[in-house]
N, C-alpha and C positions, 0 to 999 in steps of 0.2 A: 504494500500500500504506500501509496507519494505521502510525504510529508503534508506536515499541518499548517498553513502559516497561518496568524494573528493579524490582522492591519489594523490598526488603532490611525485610524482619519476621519478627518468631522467635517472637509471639504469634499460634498457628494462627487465629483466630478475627476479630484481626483483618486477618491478611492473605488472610483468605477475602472478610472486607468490600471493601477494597479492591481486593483482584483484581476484584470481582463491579462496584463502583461505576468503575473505568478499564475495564473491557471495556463499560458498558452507555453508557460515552459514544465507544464504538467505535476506542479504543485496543485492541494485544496486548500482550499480560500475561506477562513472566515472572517466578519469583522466584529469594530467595535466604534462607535462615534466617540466619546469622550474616556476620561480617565477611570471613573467608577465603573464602565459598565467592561473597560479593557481589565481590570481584577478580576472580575467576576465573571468574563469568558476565560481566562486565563486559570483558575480555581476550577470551574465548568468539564472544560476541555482538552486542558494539559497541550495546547498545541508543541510542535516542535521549535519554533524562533518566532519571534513576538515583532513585528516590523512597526515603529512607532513615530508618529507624528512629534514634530514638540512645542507645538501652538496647539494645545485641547484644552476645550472647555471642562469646569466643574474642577479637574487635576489636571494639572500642566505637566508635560510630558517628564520632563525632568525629574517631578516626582515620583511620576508613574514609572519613572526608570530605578532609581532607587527602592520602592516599596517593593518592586519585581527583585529586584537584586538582591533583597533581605530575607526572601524566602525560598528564591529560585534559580538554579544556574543556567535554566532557559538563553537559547541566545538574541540578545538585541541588535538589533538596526535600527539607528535612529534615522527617522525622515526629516530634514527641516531644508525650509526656504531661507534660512537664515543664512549668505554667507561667512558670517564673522567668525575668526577661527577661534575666539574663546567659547563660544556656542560650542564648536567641535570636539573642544578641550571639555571641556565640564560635562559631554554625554559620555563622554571615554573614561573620565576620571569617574563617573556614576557606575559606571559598568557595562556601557553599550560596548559590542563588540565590534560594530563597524556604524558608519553614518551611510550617507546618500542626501546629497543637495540636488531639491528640485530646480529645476524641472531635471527629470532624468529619462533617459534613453531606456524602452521596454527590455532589451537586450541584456542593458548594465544591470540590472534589477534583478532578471533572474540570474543572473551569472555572479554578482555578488551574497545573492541567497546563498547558494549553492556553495561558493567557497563558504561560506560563514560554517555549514552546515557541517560541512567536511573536518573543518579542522574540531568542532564539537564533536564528533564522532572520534576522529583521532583519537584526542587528548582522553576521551571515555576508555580507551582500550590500550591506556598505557601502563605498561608497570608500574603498580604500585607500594613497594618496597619506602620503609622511613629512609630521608636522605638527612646529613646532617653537613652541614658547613659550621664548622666555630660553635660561634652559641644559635644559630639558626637549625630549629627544625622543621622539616615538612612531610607533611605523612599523606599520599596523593591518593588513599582509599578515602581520606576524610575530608579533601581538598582544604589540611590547617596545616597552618602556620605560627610556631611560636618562635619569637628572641627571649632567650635569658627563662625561659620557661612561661611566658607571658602570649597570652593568644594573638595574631596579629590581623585583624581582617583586613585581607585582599578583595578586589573584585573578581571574576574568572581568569580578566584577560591578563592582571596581575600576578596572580596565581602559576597561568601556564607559562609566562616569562620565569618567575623567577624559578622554578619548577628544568625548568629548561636550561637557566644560565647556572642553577643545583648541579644538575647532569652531568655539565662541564666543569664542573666549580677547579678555581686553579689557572684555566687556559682562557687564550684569548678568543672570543667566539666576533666570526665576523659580522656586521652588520644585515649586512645582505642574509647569512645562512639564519640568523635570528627571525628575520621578517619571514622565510621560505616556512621556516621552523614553525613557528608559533601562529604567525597569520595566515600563511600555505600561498601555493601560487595563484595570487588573487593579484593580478594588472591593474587593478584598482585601488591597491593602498596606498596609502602614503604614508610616503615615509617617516613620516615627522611623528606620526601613529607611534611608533618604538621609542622618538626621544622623549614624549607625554608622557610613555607609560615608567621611563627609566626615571624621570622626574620626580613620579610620585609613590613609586618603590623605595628612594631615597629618603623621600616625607615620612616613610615606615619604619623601615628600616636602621637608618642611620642616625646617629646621635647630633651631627651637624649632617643635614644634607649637602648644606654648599660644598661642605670638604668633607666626601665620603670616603671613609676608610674601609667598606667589605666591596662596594657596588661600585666599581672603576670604571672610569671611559679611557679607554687605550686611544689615542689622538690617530684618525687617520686610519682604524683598524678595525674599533668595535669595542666589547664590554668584556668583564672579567670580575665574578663571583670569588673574591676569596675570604677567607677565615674571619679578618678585622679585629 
């Protein structure tokens, strides 16, 4: 059976587009006009990735992205017309797993599903053995993380980075094999997507972020997980 998708849109016209462009790349479609009623199919229905507007009435997307995030490791796509890339920044940093600025190309839409979907599938069927760096642990059957014995919450996409830079912990992973790694070959990311999320790994993570001592940027090369 095709995946499930969610569309949380309260512009009829284009969540007519949308429904029309996920069913013709052989997804099911259900929606949701505003914030309350996108919970409450999302509780309902258990779809597979939740694609979300972030201008809704009643809950504005933003929170509807976080309230998902608190119960669910569902994955997001945030929709917005918003160019501004601190909009972009603040649905990443909530937990969406990828965006889309309309107006967007029927194409792009399913072919970003689709990557999103994949690497959730991935990262489900990964070994899950406790990894330990320093005083950082992670235990990837529970998706937790603690420092110093202290719980730490990530978001998903938080999670499967540092989960991944765990794996390597020690060496220098390159850029590029991080973005393949973690967000999969998806033509559509950008890149800037890995330095948001190294940013706020730090914000967790590190006792000063500005001068991080375990979460390294190798200048020119990529990142590097060690001890600290």
């Amino acid at each position: 059976m095709s995946e499930l998708i969610l569309v949380v849109e309260d512009e009829e016209p284009v969540q007519e587009a949308i429904v029309a462009a996920l069913e013709a790349s052989g997804f099911r479609v259900m929606t949701a006009d505003d914030g309350e009623e996108a919970l409450e199919r999302l509780h309902a229905e258990r779809p597979d990735l939740v694609m979300l507007d972030l201008m809704l009435p009643k809950i504005g997307g933003m929170d509807v992205c976080t309230l998902i995030r608190e119960q669910s490791e569902v994955p997001i796509v945030m929709l917005t017309g918003l160019a501004a890339e601190d909009d972009r920044v603040e649905g990443l940093t909530r937990g969406a797993d990828d965006y889309i600025t309309k107006p967007f190309r029927a194409r792009e839409l399913g072919a970003r599903v689709r990557a999103v979907l994949r690497r959730s599938a991935h990262w489900s069927s990964d070994d899950r053995k406790l990894i330990e760096v320093g005083d950082i642990e992670i235990r990837p059957a529970a998706r937790e993380v603690r420092l110093r014995g202290e719980e730490v919450r990530l978001t998903p996409k938080e999670f499967d980075l540092l989960e991944y830079l765990a794996r390597n912990a020690g060496n220098v992973v390159p850029r590029e094999r991080i973005l393949d790694r973690v967000w999969g070959e998806d033509e559509y990311i950008d890149p800037r997507t890995l330095d948001v999320h190294i940013r706020w790994l730090r914000e967790k993570l590190e006792e000063d972020p500005s001068n991080p001592q375990r979460l390294l940027t190798v200048r020119g090369e990529g990142y590097r997980l060690v001890e600290g």
